[in-house]
C-alpha positions as CSV (number, residue, x, y, z in Angstrom):
1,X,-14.5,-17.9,-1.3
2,X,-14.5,-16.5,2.1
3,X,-17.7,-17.3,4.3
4,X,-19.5,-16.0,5.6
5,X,-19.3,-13.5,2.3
6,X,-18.0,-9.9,4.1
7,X,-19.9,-6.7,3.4
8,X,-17.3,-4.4,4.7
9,X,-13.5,-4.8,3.1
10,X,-11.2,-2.8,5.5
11,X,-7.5,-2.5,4.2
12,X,-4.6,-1.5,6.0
13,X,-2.0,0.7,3.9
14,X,1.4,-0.2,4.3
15,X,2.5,-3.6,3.0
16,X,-1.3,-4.3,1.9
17,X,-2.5,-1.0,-0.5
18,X,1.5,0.5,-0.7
19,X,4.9,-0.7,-1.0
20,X,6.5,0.8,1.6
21,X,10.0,-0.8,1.3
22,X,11.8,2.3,0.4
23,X,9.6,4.8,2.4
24,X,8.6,4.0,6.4
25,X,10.9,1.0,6.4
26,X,13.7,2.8,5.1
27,X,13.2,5.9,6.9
28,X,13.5,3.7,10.3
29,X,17.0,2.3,9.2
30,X,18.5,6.0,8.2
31,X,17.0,7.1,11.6
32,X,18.3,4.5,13.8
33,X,22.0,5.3,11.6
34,X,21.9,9.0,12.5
35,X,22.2,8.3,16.0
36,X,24.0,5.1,16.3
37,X,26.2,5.4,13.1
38,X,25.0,1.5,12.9
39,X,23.3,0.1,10.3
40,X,20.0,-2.0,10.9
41,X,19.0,-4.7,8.0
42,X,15.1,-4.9,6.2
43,X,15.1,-8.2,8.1
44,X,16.0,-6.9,11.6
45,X,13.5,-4.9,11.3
46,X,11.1,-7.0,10.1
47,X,12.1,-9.3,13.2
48,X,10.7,-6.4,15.4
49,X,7.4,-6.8,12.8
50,X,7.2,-10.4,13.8
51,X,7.2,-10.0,17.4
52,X,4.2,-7.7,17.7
53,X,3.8,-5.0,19.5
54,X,5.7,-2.6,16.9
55,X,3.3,-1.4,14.7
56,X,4.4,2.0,15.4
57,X,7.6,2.8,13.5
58,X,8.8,5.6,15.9
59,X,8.3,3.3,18.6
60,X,10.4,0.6,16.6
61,X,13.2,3.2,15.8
62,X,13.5,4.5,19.3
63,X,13.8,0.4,20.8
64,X,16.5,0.2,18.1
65,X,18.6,3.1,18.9
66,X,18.0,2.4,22.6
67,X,19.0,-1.2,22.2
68,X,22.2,-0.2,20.1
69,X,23.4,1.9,23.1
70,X,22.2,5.7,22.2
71,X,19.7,7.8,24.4
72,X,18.3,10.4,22.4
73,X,14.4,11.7,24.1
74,X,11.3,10.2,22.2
75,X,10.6,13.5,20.8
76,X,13.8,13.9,18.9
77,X,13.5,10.4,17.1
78,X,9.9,11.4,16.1
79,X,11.6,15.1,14.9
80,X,14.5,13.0,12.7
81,X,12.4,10.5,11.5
82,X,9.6,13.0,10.0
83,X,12.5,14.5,8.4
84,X,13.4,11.6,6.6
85,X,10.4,10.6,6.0
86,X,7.8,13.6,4.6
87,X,11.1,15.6,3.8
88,X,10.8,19.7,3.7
89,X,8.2,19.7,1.2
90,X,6.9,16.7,1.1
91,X,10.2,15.4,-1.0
92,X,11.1,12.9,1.3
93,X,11.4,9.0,1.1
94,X,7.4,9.3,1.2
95,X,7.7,9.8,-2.8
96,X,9.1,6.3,-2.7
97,X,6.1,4.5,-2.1
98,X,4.3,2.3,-4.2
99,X,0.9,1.5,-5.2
100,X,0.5,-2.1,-4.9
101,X,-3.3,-2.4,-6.6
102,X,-3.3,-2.9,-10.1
103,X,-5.7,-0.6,-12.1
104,X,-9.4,-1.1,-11.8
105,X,-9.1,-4.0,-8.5
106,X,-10.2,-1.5,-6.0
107,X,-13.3,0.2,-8.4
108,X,-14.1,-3.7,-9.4
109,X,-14.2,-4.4,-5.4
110,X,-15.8,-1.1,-4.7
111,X,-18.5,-2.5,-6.4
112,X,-19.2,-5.6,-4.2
113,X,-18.5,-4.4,-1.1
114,X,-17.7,-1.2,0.9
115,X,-14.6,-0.3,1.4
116,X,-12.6,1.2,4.6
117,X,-9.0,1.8,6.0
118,X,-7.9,1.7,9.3
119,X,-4.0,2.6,9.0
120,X,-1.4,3.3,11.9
121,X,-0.2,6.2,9.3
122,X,-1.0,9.6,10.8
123,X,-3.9,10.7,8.8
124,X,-1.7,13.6,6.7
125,X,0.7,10.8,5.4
126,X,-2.3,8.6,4.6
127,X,-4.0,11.3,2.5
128,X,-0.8,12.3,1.0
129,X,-0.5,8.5,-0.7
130,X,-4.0,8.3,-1.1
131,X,-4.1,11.7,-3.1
132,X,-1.0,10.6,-5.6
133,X,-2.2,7.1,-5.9
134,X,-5.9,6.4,-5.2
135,X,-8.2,9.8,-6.0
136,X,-11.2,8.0,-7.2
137,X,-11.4,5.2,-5.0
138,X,-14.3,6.6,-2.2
139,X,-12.9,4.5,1.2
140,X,-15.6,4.8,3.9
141,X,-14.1,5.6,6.8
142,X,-10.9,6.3,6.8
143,X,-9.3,5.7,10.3
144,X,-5.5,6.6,11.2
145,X,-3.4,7.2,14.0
146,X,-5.4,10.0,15.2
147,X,-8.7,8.5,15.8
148,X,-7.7,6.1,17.8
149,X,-7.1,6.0,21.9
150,X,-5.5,2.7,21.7
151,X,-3.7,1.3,18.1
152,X,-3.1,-2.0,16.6
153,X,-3.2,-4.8,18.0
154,X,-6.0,-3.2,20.7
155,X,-8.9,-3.8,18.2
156,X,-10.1,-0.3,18.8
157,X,-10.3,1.0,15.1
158,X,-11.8,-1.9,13.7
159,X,-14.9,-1.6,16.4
160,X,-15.4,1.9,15.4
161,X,-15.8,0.7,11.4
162,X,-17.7,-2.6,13.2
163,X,-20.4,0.1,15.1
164,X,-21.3,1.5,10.9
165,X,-23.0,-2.0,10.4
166,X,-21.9,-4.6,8.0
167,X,-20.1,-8.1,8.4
168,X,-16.2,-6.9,8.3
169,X,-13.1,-8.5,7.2
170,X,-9.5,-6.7,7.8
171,X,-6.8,-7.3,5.4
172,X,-3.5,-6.7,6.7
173,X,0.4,-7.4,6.0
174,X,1.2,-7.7,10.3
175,X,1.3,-9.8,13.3
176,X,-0.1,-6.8,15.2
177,X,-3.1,-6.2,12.1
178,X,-3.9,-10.4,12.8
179,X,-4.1,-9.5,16.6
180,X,-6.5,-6.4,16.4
181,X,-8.5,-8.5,14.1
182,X,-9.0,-11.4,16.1
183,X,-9.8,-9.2,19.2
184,X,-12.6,-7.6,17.4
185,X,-14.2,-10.5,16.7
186,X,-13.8,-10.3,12.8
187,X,-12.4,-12.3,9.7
188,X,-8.9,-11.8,8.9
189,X,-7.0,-12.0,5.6
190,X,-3.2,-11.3,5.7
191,X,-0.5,-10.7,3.2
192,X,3.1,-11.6,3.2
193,X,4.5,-10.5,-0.1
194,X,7.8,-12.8,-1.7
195,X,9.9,-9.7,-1.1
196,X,9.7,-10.1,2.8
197,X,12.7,-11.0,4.2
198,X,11.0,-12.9,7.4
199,X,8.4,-14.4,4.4
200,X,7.7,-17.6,5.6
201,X,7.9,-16.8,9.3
202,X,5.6,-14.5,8.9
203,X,3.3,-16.2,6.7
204,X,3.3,-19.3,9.6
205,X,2.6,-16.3,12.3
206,X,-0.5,-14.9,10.2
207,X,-2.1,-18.5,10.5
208,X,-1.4,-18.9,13.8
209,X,-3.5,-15.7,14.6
210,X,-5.8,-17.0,12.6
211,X,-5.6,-15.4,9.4
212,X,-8.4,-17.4,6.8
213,X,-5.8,-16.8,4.1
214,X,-2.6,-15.3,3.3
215,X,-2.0,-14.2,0.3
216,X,1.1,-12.3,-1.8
217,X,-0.5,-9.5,-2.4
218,X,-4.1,-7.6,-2.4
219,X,-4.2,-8.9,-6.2
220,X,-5.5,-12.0,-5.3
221,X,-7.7,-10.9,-3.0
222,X,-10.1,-10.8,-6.1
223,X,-10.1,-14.0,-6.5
224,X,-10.8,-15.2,-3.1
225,X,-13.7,-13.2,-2.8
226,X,-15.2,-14.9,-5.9
């Protein structure tokens, strides 16, 4: 059991609520290939993860192409990597994703605490997953790239869901989730699922931050709320 008990369950999406293995991390290696012709690996990128700092993945494809020698504007990785990603009609790697939650966790939880999500996902590709995936789950607020001056790790978001009342806890899969966390002043649980290719690296950086437990996936999370 985590103490003191929270009231207030905030979940980041990707890595935590969604697989995201074949969708956003994907889309940043096709993106950085189109104008490099190089090919990045899931644990290069995942290095970048580990650092901090890179919790925006245009940001992360445009140090990547940058780094491997191209120069293409900010605007036109943002313009191929929406393509990738969302696709013409919403057929892109997007309809990879995964929900991670099995049936009934989240209605279960709902039921203990209130629940909230403050994503770096812009807030149409955040209702787009949470339309396919998680329709009768009520998530109170919902917080995305757009409601933000300042995201992860500046602790903005989390304040904002702090300022509705309630003791919080943030539940997240990053370095930079951990940070934002511990600059709001709040508890911290983080996730580092077997499939990571930097695993137990970033398992070991999730403590150091000060995570109060890491976990493989928001399945347990249950448990440890018990």
């Amino acid at each position: 059991m985590i103490y003191p008990r929270p009231e207030v369950l905030v979940f980041d999406m990707d890595g935590v609520l969604v697989d995201v293995s074949q969708s956003y991390r994907e889309t940043i290696r096709r993106t950085v290939f189109r104008f490099t012709g190089r090919q990045v690996s899931p644990a290069q990128v995942q290095d970048y993860k580990n650092r901090g700092g890179f919790n925006n993945d245009w940001d992360l494809s445009f140090q990547l192409i940058r780094e491997l020698g191209a120069n293409p504007s900010y605007e036109e990785v943002i313009t191929c990597f929406q393509g990738i990603f969302l696709g013409e009609n919403g057929d892109g790697l997007i309809m990879r994703e995964r929900w991670i939650p099995q049936p009934g966790l989240l209605e279960r939880l709902a039921a203990r605490f209130r629940l909230a999500i403050f994503t770096g996902r812009l807030r149409r590709e955040a209702e787009l997953t949470l339309g396919r995936f998680a329709r009768s789950v009520r998530f109170d607020p919902i917080l995305t790239h757009e409601d933000v001056a300042r995201p992860k790790p500046y602790p903005d978001g989390l304040l904002q869901i702090a300022a509705g009342g309630g003791r919080l806890c943030y539940i997240g899969d990053a370095v930079d989730d951990a940070r934002a966390a511990r600059a709001a002043g709040i508890a911290f649980i983080g996730v580092a699922a077997p499939e990571n290719p930097r695993r137990d690296q970033l398992r070991e950086l999730l403590r150091q931050e000060g995570a109060l437990a890491v976990l493989d996936e928001v399945n347990q999370l249950e448990g440890l709320l018990k």
